[in-house]
Structure formats: structure tokens, C-alpha cells
C-alpha positions in Angstrom: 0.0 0.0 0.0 1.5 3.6 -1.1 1.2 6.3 0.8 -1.4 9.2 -0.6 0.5 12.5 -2.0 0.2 14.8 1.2 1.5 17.7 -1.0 0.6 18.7 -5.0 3.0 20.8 -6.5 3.4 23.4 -9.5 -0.6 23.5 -9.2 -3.1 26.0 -10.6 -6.3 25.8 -8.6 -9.8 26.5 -9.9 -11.5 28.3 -6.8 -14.9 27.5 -7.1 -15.7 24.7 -5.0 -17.5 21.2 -6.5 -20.4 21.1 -4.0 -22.1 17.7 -3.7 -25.2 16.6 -1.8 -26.2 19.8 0.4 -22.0 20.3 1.1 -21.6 16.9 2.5 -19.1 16.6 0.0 -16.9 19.3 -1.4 -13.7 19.0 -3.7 -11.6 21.4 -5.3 -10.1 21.5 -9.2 -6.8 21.4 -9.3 -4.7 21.1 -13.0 -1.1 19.8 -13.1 1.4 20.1 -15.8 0.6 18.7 -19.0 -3.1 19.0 -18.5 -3.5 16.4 -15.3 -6.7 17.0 -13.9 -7.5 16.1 -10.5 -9.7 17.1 -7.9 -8.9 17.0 -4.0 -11.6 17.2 -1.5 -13.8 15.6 2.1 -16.7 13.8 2.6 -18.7 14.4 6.0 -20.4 11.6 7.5 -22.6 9.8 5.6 -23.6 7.3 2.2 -23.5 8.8 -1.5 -23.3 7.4 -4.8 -21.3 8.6 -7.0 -21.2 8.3 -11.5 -18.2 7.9 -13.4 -17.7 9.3 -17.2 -13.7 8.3 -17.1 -11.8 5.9 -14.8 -11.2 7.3 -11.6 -8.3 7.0 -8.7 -9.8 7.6 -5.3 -6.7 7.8 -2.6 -7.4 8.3 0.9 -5.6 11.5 2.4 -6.9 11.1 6.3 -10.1 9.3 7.5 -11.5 6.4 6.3 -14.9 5.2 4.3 -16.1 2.0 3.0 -16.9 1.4 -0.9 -19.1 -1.0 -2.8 -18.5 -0.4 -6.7 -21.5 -0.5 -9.0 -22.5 -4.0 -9.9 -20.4 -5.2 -6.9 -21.7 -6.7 -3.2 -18.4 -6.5 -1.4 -18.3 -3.5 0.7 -14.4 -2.9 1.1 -13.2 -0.2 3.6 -9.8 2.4 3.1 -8.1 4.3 5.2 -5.5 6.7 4.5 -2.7 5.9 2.4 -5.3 3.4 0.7 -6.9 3.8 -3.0 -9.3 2.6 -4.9 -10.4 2.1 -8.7 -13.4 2.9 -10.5 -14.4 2.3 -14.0 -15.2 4.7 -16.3 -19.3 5.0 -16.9 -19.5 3.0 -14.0 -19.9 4.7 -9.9 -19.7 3.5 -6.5 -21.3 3.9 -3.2 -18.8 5.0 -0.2 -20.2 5.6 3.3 -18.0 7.7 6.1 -19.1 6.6 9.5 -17.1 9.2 11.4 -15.0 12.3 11.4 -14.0 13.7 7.5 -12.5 11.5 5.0 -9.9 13.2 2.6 -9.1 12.4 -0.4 -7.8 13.1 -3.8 -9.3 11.8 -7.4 -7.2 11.5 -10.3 -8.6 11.0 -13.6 -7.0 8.1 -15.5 -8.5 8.8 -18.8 
């Protein structure tokens, strides 16, 4: 298991916030070199689904959650310095039972 980046560097940062299910989850743009796209952001407490158009890379900053893909019945949980994968055209349910859960998604399209 790798450790999740605690730092991004040599960053530009779109400021307006991605605001999901009444602020329960809120992310952040951020665009790399080379046109990397990724977004970096906490979930409160709670269960949301979530849809994928392109693959997705969901590490786990701080915190922890539990994930069942879509089409999947195995709920697996991560805790920081964990990741998971998601197809694209695809989603996943994750549930935070306590505190925030931070993490970063990179999009490997």
C-alpha cells in the first residue's frame, strides 16, 4: 500500500468549489502540468453514490470510508494511504461513518 500525496505541487487551482449533496461533499479543481486534472476534497459523515464518465483514482488522504462499486456486493473499507479504482461510466457507493474522510481523485483517462 502507497502512501497518498500529502503535497501537490506546481498547481493551478480553480477556486470555485464542486459542491455535492447539500455540502456533505466538497472538492476542489486542481490542474497539473501537462493537462493532469485532478480534484482533492472531504466527505462528511454519511452514504452517496457517485457516477463515473472516465476511470477514476480515489486515494485516501486522512479518514476512512467503506466502498461497494456498482455492480459489486463486497463492501471494502480504506483508510489513508489506501486507494481505490473505478471504471469509467461506472460509480460506486462510499459511506463515512465518522469524522472527514480526505481524499484526492485523479482521472486516469
Amino acid at each position: 500500500m502507497s502512501a497518498a500525496a500529502s503535497q501537490l505541487n506546481d498547481v493551478s487551482v480553480v477556486t470555485k468549489a464542486n459542491v455535492y449533496f447539500n455540502g456533505d461533499v466538497v472538492s476542489y479543481t486542481v490542474l497539473l502540468a501537462a493537462g493532469v486534472k485532478k480534484t482533492v476534497g472531504v466527505i462528511r459523515p454519511g452514504s452517496f453514490h457517485f457516477n463515473t464518465g472516465a476511470p477514476e483514482r480515489m486515494e485516501i488522504v486522512d479518514g476512512s470510508c467503506r466502498v461497494t462499486l456498482d455492480g459489486g456486493t463486497e463492501q471494502l473499507a480504506y483508510v489513508a494511504g489506501s486507494h481505490f479504482d473505478v471504471p469509467g461510466k461506472s460509480g460506486f457507493q462510499i459511506e463515512v461513518q465518522g469524522g472527514l474522510c480526505h481524499y484526492i481523485c485523479s482521472f486516469l483517462d
